[in-house]
VOTORVEX-505791 format. One record per residue (C-alpha): residue number from 0; x, y, z. Coordinates in pm, whole numbers, plus 50000, padded with zeros to 5 digits. Example, Ala and Ser with C-alpha at 12.3 -4.5 7.8 and 13.67 -1.06 7.14 Angstrom:
! VOTORVEX-505791
   seq    east   north      up
     0   51230   49550   50780
     1   51367   49894   50714
//
This chain:
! VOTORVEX-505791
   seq    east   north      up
     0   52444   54531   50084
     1   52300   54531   49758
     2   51955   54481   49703
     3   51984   54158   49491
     4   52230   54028   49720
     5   51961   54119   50034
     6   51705   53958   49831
     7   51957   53641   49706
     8   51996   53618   50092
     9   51621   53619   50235
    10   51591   53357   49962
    11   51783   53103   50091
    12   51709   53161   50378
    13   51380   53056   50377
    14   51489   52794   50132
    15   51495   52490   50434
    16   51161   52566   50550
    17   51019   52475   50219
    18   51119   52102   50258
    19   51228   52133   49910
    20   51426   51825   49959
    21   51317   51680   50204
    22   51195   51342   50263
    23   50846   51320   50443
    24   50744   51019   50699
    25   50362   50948   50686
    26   50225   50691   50901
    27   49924   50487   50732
    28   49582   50555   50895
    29   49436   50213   50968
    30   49086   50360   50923
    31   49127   50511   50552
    32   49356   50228   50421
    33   49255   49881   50351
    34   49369   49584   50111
    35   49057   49489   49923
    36   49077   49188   49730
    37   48800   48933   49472
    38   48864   48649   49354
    39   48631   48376   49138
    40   48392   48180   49313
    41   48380   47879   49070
    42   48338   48128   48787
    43   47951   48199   48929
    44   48062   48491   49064
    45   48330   48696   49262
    46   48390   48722   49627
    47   48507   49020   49812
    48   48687   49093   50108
    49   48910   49337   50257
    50   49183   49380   50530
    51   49333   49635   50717
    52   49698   49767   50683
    53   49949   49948   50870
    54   50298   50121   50831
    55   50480   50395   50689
    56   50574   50558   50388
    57   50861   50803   50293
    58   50829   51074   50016
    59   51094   51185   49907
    60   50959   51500   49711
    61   51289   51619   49515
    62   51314   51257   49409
    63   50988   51051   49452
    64   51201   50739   49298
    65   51334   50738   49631
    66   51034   50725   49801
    67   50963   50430   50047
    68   50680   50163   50120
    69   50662   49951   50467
    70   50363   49814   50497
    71   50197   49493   50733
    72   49872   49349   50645
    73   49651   49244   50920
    74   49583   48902   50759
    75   49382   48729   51047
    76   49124   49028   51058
    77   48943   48973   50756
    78   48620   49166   50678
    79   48413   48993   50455
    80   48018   48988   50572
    81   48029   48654   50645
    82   48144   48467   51002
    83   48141   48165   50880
    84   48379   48234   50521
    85   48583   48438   50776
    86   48688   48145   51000
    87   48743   47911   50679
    88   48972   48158   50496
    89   49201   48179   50890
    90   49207   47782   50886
    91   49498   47606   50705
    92   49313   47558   50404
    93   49364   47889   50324
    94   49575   48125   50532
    95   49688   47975   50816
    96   49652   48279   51006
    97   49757   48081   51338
    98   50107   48044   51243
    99   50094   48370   51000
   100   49851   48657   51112
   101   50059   48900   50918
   102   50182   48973   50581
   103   50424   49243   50475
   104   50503   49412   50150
   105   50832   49613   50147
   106   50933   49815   49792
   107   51257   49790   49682
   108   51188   50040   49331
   109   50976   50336   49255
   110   50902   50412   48853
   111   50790   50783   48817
   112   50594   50890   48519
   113   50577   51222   48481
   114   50688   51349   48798
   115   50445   51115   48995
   116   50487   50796   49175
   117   50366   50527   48888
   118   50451   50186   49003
   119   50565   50046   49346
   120   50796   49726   49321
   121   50888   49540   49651
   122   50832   49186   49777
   123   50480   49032   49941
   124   50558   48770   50202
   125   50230   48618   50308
   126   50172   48247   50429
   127   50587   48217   50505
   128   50631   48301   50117
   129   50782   48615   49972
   130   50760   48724   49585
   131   50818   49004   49428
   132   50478   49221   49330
   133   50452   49522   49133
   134   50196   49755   49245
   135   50022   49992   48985
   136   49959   50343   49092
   137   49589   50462   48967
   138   49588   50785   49138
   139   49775   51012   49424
   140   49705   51307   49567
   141   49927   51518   49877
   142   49818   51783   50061
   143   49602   51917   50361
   144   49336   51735   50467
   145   49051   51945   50498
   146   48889   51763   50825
   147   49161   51630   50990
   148   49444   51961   50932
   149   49695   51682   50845
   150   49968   51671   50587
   151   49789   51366   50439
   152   49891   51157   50144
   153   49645   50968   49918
   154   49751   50652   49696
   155   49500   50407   49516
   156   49658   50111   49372
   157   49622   49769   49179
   158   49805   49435   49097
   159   49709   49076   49017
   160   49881   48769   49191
   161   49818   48387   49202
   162   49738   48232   49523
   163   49921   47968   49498
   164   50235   48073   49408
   165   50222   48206   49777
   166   50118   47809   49908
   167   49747   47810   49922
   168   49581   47591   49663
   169   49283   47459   49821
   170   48973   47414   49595
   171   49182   47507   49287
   172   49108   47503   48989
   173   48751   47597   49053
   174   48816   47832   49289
   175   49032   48085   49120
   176   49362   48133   49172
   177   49418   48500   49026
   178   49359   48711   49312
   179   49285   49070   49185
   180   49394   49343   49480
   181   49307   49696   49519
   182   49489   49890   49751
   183   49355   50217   49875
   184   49626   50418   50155
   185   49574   50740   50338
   186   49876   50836   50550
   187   49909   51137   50779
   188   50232   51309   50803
//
């Protein structure tokens, strides 16, 4: 054999291993990824809370527009500071979170800028409604995680909705009804 040909060879051979192509499951780590929202408190100030999320995501690395997002939001564990906000925000004034502990979000479209992952569309469904959000990527970052040893990906994100497009109105107008949402993920391969 010739030595380009030997060379041409060893090439693709190792080509697979690369994951050139391939498309990479991560699985979110509930500790390092959270749902953190504020919203107007009768325009004296803004309240803050946060909840935890789970699910998966797929890379697809030759192609990140067909990358994936599954995600469920652990609606009746909220994490405020505050008992006693906590227990209003699960009654059915707000969330209901008897009859709907969960929400989901599910993208149906990736937009790439620039080779990277710039906005997530899919659908919210939270209180029994679903509407299409667009999430705005802020920042991402894949590679080895230097504590864990993981193939970890990193994804902070933003997008606006309105309460009550999703059924809960209570104490509107005063209490706001944009609800401002800042998404920060860590998955593990």
């Amino acid at each position: 054999m010739k030595p380009l040909t030997k060379s041409l060879i060893a090439f693709l051979a190792l080509f697979p291993l690369t994951g050139w192509c391939e498309k990479v499951e991560y699985k979110l780590d509930k500790s390092h990824t959270s749902v953190n929202w504020d919203i107007s408190h009768f325009d004296f100030s803004h309240y803050h809370g946060k909840w935890e999320a789970e699910g998966k995501l797929v890379l697809d690395n030759e192609k990140p527009e067909n990358s994936k997002v599954d995600a469920v939001i652990k609606v009746d564990e909220f994490i405020t500071g505050n008992d006693k906000l906590n227990k209003h925000l699960k009654s059915a004034d707000f969330f209901n979170t008897a009859t709907y502990p969960k929400a989901t979000f599910v993208s149906d479209k990736i937009e790439v800028q620039e080779g990277k992952i710039a906005k997530v569309h899919g659908n919210l469904t939270l209180h029994g409604v679903t509407k299409p959000v667009v999430l705005e990527v802020i920042s991402q970052k894949i590679e080895k995680n230097p504590v864990s040893n993981k193939d970890t990906a990193g994804f902070r994100a933003k997008t606006k909705l309105k309460r009550s497009d999703f059924g809960i109105s209570a104490f509107l107008p005063g209490l706001g009804d944009e609800v401002n949402l800042d998404i920060e993920v860590e998955a593990n391969k």
